[in-house]
N, C-alpha and C positions, 0 to 999 in steps of 0.2 A: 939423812941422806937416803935418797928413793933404792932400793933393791933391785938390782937387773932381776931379768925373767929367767925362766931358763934358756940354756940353748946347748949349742951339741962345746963349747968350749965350757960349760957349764956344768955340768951331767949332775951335780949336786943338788942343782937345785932345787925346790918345791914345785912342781904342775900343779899350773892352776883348773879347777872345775870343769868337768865337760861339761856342754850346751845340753840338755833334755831334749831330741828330737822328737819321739818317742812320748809325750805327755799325754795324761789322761783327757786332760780339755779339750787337744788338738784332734785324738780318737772320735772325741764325742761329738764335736764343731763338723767332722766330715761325717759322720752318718746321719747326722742330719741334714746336709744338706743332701746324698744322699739318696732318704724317704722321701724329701720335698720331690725331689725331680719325679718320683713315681711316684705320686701323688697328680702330680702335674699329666703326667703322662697317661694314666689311670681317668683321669678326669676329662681329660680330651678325645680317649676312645671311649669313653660313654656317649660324649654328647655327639663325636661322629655316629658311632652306630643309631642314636636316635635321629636324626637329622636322615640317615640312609632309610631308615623305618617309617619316617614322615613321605620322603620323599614319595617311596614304593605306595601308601595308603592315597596319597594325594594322585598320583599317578592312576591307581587303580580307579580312585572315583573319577577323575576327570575321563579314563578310559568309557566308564561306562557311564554315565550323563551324556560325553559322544554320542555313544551310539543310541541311548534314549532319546534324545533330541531329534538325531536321524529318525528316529521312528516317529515321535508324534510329528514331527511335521512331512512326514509321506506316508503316513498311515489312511488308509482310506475310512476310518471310522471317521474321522475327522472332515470330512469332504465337503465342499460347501454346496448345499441343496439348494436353498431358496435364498433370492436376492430382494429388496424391499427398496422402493427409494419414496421418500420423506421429505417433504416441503417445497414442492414444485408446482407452479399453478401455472407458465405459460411454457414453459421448455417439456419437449414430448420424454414420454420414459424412454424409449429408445435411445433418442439423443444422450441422455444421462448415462445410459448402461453403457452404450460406443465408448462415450468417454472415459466411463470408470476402464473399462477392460478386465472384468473378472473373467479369467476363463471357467468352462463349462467343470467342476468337481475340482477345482483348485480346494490343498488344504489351506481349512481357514488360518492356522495357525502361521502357514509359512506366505500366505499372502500379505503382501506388503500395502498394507492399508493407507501411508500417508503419502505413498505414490499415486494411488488412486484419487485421494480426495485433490491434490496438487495438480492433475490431468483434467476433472472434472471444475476447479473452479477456475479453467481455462477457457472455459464458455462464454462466449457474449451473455450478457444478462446475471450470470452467478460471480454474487459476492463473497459467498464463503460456503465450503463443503468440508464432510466430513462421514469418514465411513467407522462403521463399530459393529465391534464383532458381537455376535450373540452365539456361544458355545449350544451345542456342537456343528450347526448346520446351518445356522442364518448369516446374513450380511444385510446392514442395514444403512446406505447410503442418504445422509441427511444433509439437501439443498435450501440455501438461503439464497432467492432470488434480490435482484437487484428490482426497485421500485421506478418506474417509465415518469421521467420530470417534464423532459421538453423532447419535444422535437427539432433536429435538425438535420439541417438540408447540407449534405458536404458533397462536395465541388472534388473535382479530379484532381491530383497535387502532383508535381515530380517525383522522380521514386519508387519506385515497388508498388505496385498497390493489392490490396486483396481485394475479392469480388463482394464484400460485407463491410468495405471500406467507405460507398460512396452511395449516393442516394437519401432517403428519408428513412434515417435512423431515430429511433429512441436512445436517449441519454438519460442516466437518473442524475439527483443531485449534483454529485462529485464530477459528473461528465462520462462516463462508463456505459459501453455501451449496452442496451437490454438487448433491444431486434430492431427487426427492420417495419416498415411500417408499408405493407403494400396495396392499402387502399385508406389514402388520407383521407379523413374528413375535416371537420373543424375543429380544429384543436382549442382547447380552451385557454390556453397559455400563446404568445407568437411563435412563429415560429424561427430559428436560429439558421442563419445561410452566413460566407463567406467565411467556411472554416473547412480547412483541406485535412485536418485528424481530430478523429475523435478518440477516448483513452480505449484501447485495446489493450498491445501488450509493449507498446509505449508510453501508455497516461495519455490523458486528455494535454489539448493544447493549451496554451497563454490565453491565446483568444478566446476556447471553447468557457476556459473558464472565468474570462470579462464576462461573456455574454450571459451566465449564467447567472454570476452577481447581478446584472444589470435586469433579469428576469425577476431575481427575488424582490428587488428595487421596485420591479413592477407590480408584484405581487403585498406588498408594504401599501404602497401607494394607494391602490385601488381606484375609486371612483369612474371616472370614462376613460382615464388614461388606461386598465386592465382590461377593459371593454373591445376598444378603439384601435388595439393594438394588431396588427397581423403578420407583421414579419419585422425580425433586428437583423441589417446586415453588419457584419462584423468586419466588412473585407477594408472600410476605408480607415485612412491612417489617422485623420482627425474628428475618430471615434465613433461610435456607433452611430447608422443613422436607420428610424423608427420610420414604415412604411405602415401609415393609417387602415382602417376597412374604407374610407370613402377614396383611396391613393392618396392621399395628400405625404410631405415628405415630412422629417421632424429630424434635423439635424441637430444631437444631444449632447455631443463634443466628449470628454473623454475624462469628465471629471463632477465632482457634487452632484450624481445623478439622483439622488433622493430629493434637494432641493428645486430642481428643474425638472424632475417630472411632476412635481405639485404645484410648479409654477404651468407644465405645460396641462395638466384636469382646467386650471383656472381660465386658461385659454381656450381652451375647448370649451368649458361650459360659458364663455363669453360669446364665441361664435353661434352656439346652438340656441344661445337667447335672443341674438341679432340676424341670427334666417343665413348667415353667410358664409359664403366657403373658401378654402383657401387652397396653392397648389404645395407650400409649403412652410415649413416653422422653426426658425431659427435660434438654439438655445445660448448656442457658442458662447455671448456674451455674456459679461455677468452683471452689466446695467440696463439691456436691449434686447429685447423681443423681435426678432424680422419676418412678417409676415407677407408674402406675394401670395396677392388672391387670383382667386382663378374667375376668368372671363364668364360670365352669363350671357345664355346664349338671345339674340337679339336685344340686348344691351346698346342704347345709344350711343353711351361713350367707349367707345374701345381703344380709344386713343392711350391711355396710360393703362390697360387692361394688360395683366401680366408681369406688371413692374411691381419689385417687392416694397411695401411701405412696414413703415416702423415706430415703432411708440417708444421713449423715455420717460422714465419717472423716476424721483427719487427715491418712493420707497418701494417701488417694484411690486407693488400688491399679484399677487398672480390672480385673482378672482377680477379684476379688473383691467384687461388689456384692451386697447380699443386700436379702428384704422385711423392714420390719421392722414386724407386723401390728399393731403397740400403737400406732402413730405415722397420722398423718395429715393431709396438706398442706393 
């Protein structure tokens, strides 16, 4: 049988153990933890005060680098004395130096160099620019001009125009324009009409750049067709049409220009073997030749004089085009 405990009916009985609040472990358990906390605490005013020591060293140099910087770049030792411009064969220096805009003792340092070259390859004619310092007192602005391809003739267009927009301009390759061309001669290449823009600081046109293709076309080609040739208008809709040195027309259509301008040398050098001339030459088809010849003067028959005649073959020889006088388009 179990033992009651004590109690106050009780007063006899045996008390059981008191609890150890008070233990050695317990002492030990809280002074450690304790050291930790200053430890901790210890440890985080280190790495504040470094971080405050970092802060102050970095501030200090970024104070002075400031005003270093303020110095070489408004220091007058640094001033820029002589200007130099590099690879320019048809744009004047002046022209170059307006555009760069260096002022007179700018520091070179603080002058903003790829504003300048950006201003400059703004030029009709410059393809690429670029300025480079030379410490302590030079500048040395180096121009790559634009190379003169064809010429052409551009026509007044709706719109804004500038006064460098219209007239007998140089275009190179790409259509860009070089300058202006103010006393034509004979250009060695045709020349390009019915194009209202050429590339500024818009690009070159759709058109500028058929005509262009159709130029290399001619330049491929060669024989009497690169000869023969004196003007491409570009303005009609079904395709370029080719105005001869003797006038005669040569409507080329708007497609296989390599194949029909060697069909058109073969035409020409048929003509030039037969004494006769024509007022026009029809490419457009792609099995027919249309050729209207042109009236000679005191010519008996003039009765069908004028009227375009036309030759078919089957294999289309271009070295062998003939009239054939029974026949008419």
């Amino acid at each position: 049988m179990r033992r009651p405990g004590p109690s106050l009916l009780a007063p006899g009985s045996r008390p059981s153990r008191p609890a150890d609040v008070v233990s050695r472990r317990a002492l030990i358990a809280n002074q450690r933890h304790r050291a930790r906390r200053f430890r901790w605490i210890r440890r985080g005013l280190r790495l504040a005060g470094r971080c405050v020591v970092a802060g102050l060293v970095f501030g200090v140099i970024f104070i002075v680098g400031s005003v270093a910087r303020h110095w070489i770049r408004h220091t007058p030792l640094l001033a820029v004395t002589a200007v130099e411009i590099e690879g320019r064969h048809r744009l004047s220096e002046d022209l170059v130096l307006a555009a760069a805009g260096i002022p007179p003792g700018v520091n070179i340092l603080a002058f903003d160099a790829a504003a300048a070259a950006s201003r400059v390859e703004m030029l009709p004619g410059v393809r690429r620019a670029r300025v480079v310092r030379h410490l302590p007192h030079r500048l040395v602005v180096l121009v790559e001009e634009r190379e003169p391809f064809a010429l052409v003739n551009v026509a007044s267009g709706p719109g804004p125009r500038s006064p460098r927009a219209e007239g007998l301009l140089w275009v190179d390759a790409e259509g860009y324009v070089v300058g202006r061309e103010p006393r034509p001669g004979a250009p060695t290449l045709p020349i390009l009409s019915g194009v209202t823009r050429v590339g500024m600081e818009e690009g070159p046109s759709p058109r500028l750049r058929a005509g262009l293709a159709l130029i290399r076309a001619v330049q491929r080609t060669g024989g009497r067709v690169a000869g023969r040739i004196s003007e491409v208008d570009l303005a009609s809709a079904d395709g370029p049409v080719l105005y001869l040195t003797d006038a005669a027309l040569v409507r080329l259509g708007d497609e296989a220009w390599g194949e029909r301008l060697a069909r058109l040398d073969g035409v020409l050098a048929d003509l030039d073997g037969h004494g006769e001339q024509v007022l026009s030459v029809d490419l457009r088809f792609r099995d027919l030749v249309v050729l209207k010849p042109r009236a000679l003067p005191g010519s008996a028959d003039t009765r069908g004089a004028g009227a375009p005649r036309r030759k078919t073959s089957p294999a289309l020889s271009p070295l062998a085009p003939r009239f054939e006088p029974g026949e008419r388009h």
